[in-house]
N, C-alpha and C positions, 0 to 999 in steps of 0.2 A: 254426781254422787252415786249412780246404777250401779255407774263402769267401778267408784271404787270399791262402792260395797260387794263385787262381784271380786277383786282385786284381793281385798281383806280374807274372802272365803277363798282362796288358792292358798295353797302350802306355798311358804316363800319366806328367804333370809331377808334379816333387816338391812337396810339399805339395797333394796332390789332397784337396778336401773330402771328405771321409766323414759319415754320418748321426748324428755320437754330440755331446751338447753336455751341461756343467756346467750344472746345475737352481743357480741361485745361493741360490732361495730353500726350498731342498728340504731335507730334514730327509735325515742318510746315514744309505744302508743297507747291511748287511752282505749280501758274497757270496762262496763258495768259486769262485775258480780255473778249473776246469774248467766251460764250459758245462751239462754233463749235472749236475751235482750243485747239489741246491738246498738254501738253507739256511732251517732251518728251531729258530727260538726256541726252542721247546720240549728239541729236543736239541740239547743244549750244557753245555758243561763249564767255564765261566768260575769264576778260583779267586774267594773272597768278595770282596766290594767292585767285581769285574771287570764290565763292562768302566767303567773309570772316564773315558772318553773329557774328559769336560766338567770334571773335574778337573785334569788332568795337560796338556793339550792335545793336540797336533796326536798322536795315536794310532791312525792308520789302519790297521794291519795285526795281526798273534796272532802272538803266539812262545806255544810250550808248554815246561810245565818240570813234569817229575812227574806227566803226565798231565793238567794243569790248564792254562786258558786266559788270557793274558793280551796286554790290547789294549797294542800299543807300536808309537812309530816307526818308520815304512817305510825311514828312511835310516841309522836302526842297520843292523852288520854282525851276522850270524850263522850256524851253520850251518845245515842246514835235508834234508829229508825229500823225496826225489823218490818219485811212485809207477809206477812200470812198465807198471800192466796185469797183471787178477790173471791172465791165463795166459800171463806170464813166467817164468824161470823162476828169477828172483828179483824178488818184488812190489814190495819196496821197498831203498830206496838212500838211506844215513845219509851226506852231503855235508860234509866236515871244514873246507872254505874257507868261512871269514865273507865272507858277501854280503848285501847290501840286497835285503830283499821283493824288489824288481822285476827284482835281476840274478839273484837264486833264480829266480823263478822264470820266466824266459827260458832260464836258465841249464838248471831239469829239460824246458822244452819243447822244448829244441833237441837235448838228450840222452838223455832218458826220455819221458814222457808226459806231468806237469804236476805240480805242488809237491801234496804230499799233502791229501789234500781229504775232508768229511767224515766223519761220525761211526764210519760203519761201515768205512772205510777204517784211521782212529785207531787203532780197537778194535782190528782186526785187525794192524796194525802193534804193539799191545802184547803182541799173544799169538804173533808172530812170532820165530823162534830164529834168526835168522841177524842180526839188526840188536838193537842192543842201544841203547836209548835212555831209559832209566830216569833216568840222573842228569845227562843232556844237557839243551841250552833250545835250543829250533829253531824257523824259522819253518815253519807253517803256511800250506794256504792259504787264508786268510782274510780277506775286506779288507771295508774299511766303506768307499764314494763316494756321490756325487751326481750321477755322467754316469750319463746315461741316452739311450739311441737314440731315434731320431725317429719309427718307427713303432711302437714300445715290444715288441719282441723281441728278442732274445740280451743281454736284458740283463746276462749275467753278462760274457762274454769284453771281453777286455784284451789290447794289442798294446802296452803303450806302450815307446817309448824311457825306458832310463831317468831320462834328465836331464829327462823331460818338464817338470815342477813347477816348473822353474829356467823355463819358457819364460813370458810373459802368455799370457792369454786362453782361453776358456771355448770354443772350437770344436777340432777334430778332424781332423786332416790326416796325411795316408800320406807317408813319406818314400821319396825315388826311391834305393834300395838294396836288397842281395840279400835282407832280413831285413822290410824293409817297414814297419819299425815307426811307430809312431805319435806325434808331438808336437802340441802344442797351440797355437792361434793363435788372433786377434785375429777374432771374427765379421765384423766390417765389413771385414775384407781381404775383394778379387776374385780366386778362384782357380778354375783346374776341378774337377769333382765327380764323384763316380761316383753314378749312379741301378739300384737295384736294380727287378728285374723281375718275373723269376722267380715269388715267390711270392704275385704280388699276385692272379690268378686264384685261388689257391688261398684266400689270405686271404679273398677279398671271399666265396667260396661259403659258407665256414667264419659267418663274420659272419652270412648271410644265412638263419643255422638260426635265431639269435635277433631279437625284435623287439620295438621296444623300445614300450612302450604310454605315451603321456603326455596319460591320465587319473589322476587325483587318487583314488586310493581306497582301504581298508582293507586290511591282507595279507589277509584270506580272501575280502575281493569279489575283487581282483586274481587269488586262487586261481581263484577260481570263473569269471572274464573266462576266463583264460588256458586254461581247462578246456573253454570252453563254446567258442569261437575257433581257440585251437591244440592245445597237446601241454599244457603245467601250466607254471605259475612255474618259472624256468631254475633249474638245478644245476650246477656248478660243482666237478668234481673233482680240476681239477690249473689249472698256471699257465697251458698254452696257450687253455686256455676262459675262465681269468680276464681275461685281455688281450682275447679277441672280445666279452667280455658289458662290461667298461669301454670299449670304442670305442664302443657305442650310449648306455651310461649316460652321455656326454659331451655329451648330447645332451638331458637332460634338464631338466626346467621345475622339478626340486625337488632338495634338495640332495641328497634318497637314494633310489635306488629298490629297492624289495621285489625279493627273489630269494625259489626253492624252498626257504628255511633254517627252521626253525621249533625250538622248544625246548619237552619235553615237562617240565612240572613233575614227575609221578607217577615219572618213570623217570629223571628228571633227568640227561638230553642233547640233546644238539643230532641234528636230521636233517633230509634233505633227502625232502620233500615224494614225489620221484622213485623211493623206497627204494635212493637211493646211499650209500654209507656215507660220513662226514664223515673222508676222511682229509686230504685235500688241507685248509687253509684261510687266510684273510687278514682276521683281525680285528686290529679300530685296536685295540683296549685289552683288558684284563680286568677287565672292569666282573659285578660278580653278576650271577648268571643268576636272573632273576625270569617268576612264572607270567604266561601273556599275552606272551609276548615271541618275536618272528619277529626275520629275519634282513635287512641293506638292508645294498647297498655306496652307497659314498660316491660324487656325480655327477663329483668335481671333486680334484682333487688327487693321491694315488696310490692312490685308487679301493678303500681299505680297506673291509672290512667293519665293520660296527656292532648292535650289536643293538638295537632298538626296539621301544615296544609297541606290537599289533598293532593298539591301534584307530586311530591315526596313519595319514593320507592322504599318500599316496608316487604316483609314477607305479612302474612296474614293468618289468621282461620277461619275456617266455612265449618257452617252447622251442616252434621251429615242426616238428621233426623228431623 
């Protein structure tokens, strides 16, 4: 919301291009709401069968009912959970008007802070005396898309107008009004565009810790390259390192390159080569974890990780800092 209220105060036509565009051929993924909160597989409370996306169809958003999660239409009405900011001096705010996902949660941004977001947020909204939501079904905020930004950061945040979905087209455009919001247009329309700046200095230093090696070799030669050269095979502990270590993997002559990840059969887990602790992570599947098996993000698509065995030739990256 910085960047758009910074956006609104620039001189600019309505429908000014913005950097965000539909992946048509991109599998959705789920995001809470608020940029600072990420979501993450493992915690989550979907009731059984949930989420049943590919059954029921077009189910892009979470209503809760009883503590449990379930994926439902964005254009259903309900009530819905704003979160304040824990040092308000009420956290949260149980919302009695049926609204659609998107006028929720415009509706907690313009009033509160943003529609209630993650796990530890939930919890604590259950253990909360002043809002009572036991036998209530509220939205959440939780959403599963396919837009994704052009230099692949803030992929969480969302501005959109509501009627967005009612407009064609897969591109991204500001409308000229107090609220700025966002609808959708035709890519091969000509319009003006805003070019962000800012943090491409910062970006490009960030990038230039890792480098990407594209020789063909084993994870423990790659080890041993990256050891004998720079700093060891890169590590990876949160999203904004994931996005600088997938811009060089982009670049690569094999479909996966070796990272710092490696898996100990004896003690049976995963660690990074660096002695960082595996909190952060982005594996494609949950495939067994078998002896001989190191860790490779993917060169090409949404740069998942994969586990692999180690005698497999990969290009790689070494941390150079």
């Amino acid at each position: 919301m910085t960047d758009m209220d910074r956006l609104r105060e620039s001189p600019h036509e309505s429908g000014t291009w913005i950097g965000l565009k539909k992946q048509t051929d991109a599998n959705r993924t789920w995001y809470w709401s608020p940029p600072g909160v990420e979501f993450n597989e493992t915690e989550t409370n979907w009731d059984t069968g949930e989420p049943n996306i590919t059954m029921r169809g077009v189910e892009y958003c979470v209503r809760m009912h009883k503590g449990e999660w379930y994926d439902f239409p964005c254009s259903k009405k309900l009530k819905f959970v704003c979160y304040n900011g824990k040092n308000a001096s009420k956290e949260f705010s149980l919302i009695h008007e049926n609204k659609t996902w998107l006028e929720a949660q415009r509706y907690c941004r313009k009033h509160h802070t943003d529609l209630i977001s993650g796990v530890w947020q939930i919890a604590k909204l259950f253990r909360n005396e002043t809002v009572t939501v036991s036998n209530d079904q509220f939205w959440i905020g939780l959403f599963r898309d396919t837009w994704r930004w052009s230099d692949g950061f803030g992929s969480y945040f969302r501005h959109w107008d509501v009627k967005f979905e009612d407009q064609p087209g897969n591109c991204a455009k500001i409308k000229l009004d107090e609220d700025g919001l966002w609808k959708n247009g035709k890519c091969t329309e000509k319009k003006p565009f805003f070019c962000y700046e800012e943090l491409v200095c910062t970006f490009l230093s960030m990038t230039d810790e890792v480098i990407l090696i594209k020789e063909n070799k084993t994870w423990e030669d790659a080890l041993y390259y990256c050891r004998k050269h720079h700093i060891d095979l890169v590590t990876i502990t949160n999203r904004a390192e994931q996005r600088w270590v997938q811009e060089k993997a982009k670049n690569a002559s094999t479909p996966f390159v070796w990272l710092g990840l490696r898996y100990t059969c004896t003690l049976d887990f995963w660690f990074w080569v660096s002695d960082e602790v595996v909190g952060y992570d982005n594996w494609d599947s949950e495939k067994t974890d078998e002896c001989d098996m190191s860790g490779a993000m993917k060169s090409g698509g949404q740069h998942e990780w994969v586990k692999q065995m180690d005698n497999q030739t990969f290009n790689f990256i070494c941390s150079k800092n």
